[in-house]
C-alpha positions as CSV (number, residue, x, y, z in Angstrom):
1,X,224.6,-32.1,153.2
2,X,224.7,-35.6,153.6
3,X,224.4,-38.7,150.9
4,X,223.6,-42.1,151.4
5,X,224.6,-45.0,149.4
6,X,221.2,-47.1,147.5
7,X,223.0,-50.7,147.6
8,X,220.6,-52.3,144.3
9,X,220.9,-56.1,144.6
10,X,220.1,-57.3,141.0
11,X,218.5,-60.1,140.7
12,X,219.9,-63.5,139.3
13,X,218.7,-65.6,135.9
14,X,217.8,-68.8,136.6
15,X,216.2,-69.8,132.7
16,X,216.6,-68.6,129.4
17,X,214.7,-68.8,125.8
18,X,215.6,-67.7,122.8
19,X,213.1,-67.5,120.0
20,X,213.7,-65.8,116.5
21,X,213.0,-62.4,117.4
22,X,212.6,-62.2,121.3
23,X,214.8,-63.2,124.3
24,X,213.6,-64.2,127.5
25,X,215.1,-64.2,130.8
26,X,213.3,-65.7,133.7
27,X,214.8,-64.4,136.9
28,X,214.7,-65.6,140.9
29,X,212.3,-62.7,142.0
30,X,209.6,-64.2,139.6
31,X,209.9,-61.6,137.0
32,X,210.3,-62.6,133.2
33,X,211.8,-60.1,131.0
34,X,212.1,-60.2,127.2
35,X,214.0,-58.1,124.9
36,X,214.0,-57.9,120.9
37,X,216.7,-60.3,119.6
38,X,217.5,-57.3,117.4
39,X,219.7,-55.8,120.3
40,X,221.7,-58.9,120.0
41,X,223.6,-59.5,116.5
42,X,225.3,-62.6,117.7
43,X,221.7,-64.4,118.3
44,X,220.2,-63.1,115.6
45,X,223.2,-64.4,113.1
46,X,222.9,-67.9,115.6
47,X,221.0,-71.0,114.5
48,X,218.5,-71.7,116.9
49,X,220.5,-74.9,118.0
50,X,223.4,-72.2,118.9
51,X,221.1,-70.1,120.8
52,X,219.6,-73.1,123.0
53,X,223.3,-73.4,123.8
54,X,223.6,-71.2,126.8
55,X,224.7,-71.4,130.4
56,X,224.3,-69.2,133.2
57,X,227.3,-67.3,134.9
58,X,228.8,-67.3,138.0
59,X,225.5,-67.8,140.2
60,X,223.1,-65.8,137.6
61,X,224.5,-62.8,136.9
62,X,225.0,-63.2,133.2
63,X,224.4,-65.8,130.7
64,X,227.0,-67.1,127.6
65,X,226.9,-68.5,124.8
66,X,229.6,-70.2,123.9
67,X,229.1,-71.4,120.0
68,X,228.2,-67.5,119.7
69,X,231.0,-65.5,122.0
70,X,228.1,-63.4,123.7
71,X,227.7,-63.0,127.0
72,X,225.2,-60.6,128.2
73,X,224.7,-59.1,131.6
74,X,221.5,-59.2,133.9
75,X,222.6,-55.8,135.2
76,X,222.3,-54.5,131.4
77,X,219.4,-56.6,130.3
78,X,217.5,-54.5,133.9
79,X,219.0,-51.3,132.6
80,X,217.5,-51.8,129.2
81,X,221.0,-51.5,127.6
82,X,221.6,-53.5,124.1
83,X,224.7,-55.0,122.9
84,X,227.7,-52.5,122.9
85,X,229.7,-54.4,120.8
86,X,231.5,-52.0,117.8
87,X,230.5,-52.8,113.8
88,X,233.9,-53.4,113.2
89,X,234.1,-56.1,115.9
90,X,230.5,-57.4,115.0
91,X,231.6,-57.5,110.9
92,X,235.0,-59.5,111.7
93,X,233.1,-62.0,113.8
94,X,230.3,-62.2,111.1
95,X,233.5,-62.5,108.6
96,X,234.8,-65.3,110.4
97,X,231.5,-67.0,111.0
98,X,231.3,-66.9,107.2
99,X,234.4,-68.7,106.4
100,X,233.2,-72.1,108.6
């Protein structure tokens, strides 16, 4: 039996919005894909100023946020994976935020 290797080349963002319950990503293939902001805690606890603060990583493969300490994956958001961050992380961040 032989296998053979799929190589997947993922695409890249190139452009992102934020809104208060959906995030967009526009990517260089020409698709648009949005997501709840739900899978997300870090937006949704954001101010929308905070959210508009973005920039794209290495050549598209992820975008951050650095007001926020998010950074989410093109590779997840085409998987259809949300956030993995752990409660406990996501309530001492939330903590901290709190105390500014």
């Amino acid at each position: 039996m032989t296998t053979s290797a799929v190589e997947l080349e993922i695409s890249n963002v190139v452009n992102v919005s934020v809104t208060d319950d959906t995030l967009t990503l526009e990517l260089n293939d020409g698709r648009t894909i949005s997501l709840p902001l739900d899978w997300y805690p870090r937006l949704v606890h954001g101010t929308q100023a905070e959210r508009d603060n973005w920039r794209i990583m290495g050549s598209g493969e992820g975008i951050h946020w650095e007001d926020l300490d998010e950074d989410i994956s093109v590779e997840g958001v085409i998987a259809g994976r949300p956030s993995n961050e752990s409660q406990s992380s996501f309530k001492k961040w939330l903590s901290k935020r709190k105390l500014a």
